[in-house]
PADRENZA-426010 format. One record per residue: x, z, y of N, C-alpha, C in turn; residue number from 1. Coordinates in Angstrom, 1 decimal. Each point is the difference from the previous one (the first is absolute). Layout:
% residues N
X;Z;Y;X;Z;Y;X;Z;Y;NUM $
...
This chain:
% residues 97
64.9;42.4;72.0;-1.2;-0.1;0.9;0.2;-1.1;1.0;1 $
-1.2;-0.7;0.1;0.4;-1.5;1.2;-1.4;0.3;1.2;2 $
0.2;-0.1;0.3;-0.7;0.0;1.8;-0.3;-1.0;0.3;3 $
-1.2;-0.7;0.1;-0.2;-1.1;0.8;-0.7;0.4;1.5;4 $
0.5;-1.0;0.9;-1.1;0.2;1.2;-0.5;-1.2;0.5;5 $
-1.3;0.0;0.3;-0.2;-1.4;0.8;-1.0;0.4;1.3;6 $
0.7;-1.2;0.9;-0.8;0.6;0.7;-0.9;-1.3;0.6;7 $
-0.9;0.6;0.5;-1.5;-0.8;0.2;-0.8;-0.1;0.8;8 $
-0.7;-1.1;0.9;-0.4;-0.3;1.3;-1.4;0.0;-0.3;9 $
-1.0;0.9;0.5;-1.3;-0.4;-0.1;0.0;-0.1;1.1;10 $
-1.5;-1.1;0.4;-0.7;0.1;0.5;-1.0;1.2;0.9;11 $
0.3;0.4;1.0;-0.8;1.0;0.7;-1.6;0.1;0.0;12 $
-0.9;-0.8;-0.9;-0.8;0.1;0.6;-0.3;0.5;-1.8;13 $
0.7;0.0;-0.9;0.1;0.0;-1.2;0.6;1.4;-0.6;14 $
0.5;0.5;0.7;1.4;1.1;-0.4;-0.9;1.3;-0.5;15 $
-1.3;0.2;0.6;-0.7;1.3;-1.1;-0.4;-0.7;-1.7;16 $
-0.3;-1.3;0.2;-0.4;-0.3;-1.4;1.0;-0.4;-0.9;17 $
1.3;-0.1;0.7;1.1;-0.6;-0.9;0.6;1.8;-0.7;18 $
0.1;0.7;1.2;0.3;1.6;-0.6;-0.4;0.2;-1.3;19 $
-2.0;-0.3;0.1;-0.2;0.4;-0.9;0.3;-0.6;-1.7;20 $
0.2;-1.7;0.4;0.1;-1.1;-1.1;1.4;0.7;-0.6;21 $
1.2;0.1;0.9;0.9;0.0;-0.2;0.2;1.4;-1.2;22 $
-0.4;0.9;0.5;-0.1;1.3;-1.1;-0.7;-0.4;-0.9;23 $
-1.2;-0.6;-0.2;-0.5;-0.7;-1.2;1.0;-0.7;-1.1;24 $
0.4;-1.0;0.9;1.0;-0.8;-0.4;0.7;1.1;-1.2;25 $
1.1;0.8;0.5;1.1;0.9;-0.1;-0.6;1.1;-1.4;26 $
-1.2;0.4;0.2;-0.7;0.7;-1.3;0.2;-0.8;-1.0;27 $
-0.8;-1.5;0.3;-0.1;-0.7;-1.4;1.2;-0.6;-0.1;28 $
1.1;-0.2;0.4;1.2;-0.3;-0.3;0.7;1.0;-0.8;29 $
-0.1;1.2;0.8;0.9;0.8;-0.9;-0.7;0.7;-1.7;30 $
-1.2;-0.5;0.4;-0.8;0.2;-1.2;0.5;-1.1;-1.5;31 $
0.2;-0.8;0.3;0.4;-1.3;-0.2;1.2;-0.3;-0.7;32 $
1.1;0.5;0.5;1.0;-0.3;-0.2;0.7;1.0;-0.3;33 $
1.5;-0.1;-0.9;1.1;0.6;-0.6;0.8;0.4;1.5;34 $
0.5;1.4;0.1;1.2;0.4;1.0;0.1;0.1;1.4;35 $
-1.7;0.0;0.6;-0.6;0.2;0.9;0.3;1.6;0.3;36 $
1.1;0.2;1.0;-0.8;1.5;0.0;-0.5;0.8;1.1;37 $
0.1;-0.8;1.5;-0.2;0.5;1.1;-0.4;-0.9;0.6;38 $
-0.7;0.2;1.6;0.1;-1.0;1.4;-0.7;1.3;1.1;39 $
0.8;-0.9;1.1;-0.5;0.2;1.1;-0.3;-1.2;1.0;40 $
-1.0;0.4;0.7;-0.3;-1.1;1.2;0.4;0.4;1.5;41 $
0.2;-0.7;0.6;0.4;0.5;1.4;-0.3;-0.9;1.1;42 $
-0.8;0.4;1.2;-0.6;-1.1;1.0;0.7;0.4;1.2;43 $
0.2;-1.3;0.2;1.1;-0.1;1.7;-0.9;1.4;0.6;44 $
1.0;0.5;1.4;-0.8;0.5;0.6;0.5;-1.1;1.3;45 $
1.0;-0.4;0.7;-0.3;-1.2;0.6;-0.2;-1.4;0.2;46 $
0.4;-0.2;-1.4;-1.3;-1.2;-0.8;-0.7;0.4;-1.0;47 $
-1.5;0.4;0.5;-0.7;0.7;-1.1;-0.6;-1.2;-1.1;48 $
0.7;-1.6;0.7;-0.5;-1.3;-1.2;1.0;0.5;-1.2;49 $
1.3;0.7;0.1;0.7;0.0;-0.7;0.2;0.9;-1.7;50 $
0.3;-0.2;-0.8;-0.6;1.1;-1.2;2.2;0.0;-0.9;51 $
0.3;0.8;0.0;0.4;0.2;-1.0;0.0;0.7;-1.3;52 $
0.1;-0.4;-0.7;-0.2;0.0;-1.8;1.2;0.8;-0.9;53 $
-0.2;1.0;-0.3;1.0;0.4;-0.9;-0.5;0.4;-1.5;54 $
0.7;-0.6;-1.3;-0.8;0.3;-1.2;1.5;0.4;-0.9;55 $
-0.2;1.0;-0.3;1.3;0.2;-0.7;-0.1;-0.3;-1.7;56 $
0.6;-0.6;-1.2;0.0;-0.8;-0.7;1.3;0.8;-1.2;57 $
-0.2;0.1;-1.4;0.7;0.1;-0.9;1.9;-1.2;0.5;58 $
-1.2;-1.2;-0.2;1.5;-1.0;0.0;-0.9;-1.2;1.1;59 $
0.9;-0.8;0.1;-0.7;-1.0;0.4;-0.2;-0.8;-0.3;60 $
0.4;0.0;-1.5;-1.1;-0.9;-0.8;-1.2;0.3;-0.2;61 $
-0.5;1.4;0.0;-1.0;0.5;-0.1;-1.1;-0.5;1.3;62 $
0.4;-0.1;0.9;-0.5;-0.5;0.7;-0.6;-1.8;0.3;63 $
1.4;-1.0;0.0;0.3;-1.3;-0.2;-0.8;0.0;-0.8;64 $
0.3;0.5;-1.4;-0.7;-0.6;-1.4;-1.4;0.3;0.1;65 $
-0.9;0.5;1.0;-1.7;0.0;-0.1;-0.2;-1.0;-0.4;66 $
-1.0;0.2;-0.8;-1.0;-1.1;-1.0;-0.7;-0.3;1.3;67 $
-0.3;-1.7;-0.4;-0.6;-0.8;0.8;-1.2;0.5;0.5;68 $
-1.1;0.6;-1.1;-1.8;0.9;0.7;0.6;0.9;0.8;69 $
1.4;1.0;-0.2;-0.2;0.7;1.2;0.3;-0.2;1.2;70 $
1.2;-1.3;-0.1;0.2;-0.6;1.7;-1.0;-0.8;0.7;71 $
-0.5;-0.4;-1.1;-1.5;-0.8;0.5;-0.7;1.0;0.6;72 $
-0.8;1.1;-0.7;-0.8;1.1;0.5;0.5;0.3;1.4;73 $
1.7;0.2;0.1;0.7;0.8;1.6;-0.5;-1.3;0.6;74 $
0.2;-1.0;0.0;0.1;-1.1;1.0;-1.4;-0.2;0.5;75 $
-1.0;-0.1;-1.1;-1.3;0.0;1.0;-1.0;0.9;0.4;76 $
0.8;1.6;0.0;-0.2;0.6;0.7;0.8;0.5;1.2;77 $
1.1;0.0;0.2;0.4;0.1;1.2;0.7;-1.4;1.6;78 $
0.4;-1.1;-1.6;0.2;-1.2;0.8;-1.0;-0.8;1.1;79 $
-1.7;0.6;-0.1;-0.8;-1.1;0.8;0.7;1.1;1.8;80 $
0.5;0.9;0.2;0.3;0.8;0.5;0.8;-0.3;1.2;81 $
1.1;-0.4;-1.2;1.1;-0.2;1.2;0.4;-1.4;1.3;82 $
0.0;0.1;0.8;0.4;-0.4;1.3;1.5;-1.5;-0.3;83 $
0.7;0.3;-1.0;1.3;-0.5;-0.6;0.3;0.5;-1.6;84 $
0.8;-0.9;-0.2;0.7;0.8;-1.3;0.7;1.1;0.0;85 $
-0.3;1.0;-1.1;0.5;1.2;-0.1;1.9;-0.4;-0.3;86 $
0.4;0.8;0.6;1.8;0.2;-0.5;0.0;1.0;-0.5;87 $
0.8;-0.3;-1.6;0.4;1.0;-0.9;1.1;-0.3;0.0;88 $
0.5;1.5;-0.5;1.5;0.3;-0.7;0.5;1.2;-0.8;89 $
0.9;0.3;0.0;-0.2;1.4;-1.6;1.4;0.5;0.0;90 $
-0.1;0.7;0.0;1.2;0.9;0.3;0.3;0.9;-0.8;91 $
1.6;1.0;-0.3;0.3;0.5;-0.8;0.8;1.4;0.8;92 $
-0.4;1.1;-0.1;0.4;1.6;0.2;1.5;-0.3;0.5;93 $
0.6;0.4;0.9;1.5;-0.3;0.6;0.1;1.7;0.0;94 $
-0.4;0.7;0.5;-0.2;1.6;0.7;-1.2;0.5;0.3;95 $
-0.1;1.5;0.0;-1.1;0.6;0.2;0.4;1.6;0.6;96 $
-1.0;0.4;0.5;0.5;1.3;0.1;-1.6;1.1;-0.3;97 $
């Protein structure tokens, strides 16, 4: 299992419609694609511009390897959104309890 998170700067005057894009987004993605099997979102509470992203993933190729319509579909629905470029990265289970 791989973990990606990114995290993401909207716009304040934008942040209820991006909520909603962004779950949009995250439906038809995981509709979409092979090894999708979770997310959560999470909004600053002292930067409420701030969003982090968690989507938990079979492999990370499963993820990387999205077919071109579906990164297209994420990108122009959540990209007119952000403030900056989103930062990703993906991670792998060390401990749990």
């Amino acid at each position: 299992m791989v973990l990606e998170i990114a995290e993401m700067y909207v716009r304040a005057s934008e942040q209820p419609a991006f909520e909603e894009a962004i779950e949009r987004a995250l439906r038809t993605i995981a509709e979409m694609t092979k090894g999708f099997k979770s997310y959560h979102l999470h909004k600053g509470i002292e930067s409420p511009e701030r969003y982090v992203m968690q989507v938990w993933w079979e492999s990370k190729e499963d993820h990387t390897g999205i077919a071109a319509p579906a990164r297209e579909i994420w990108r122009s629905i959540v990209a007119p959104f952000f403030s900056q470029p989103a930062k990703v990265e993906h991670f792998t289970l060390v401990t749990a309890s």
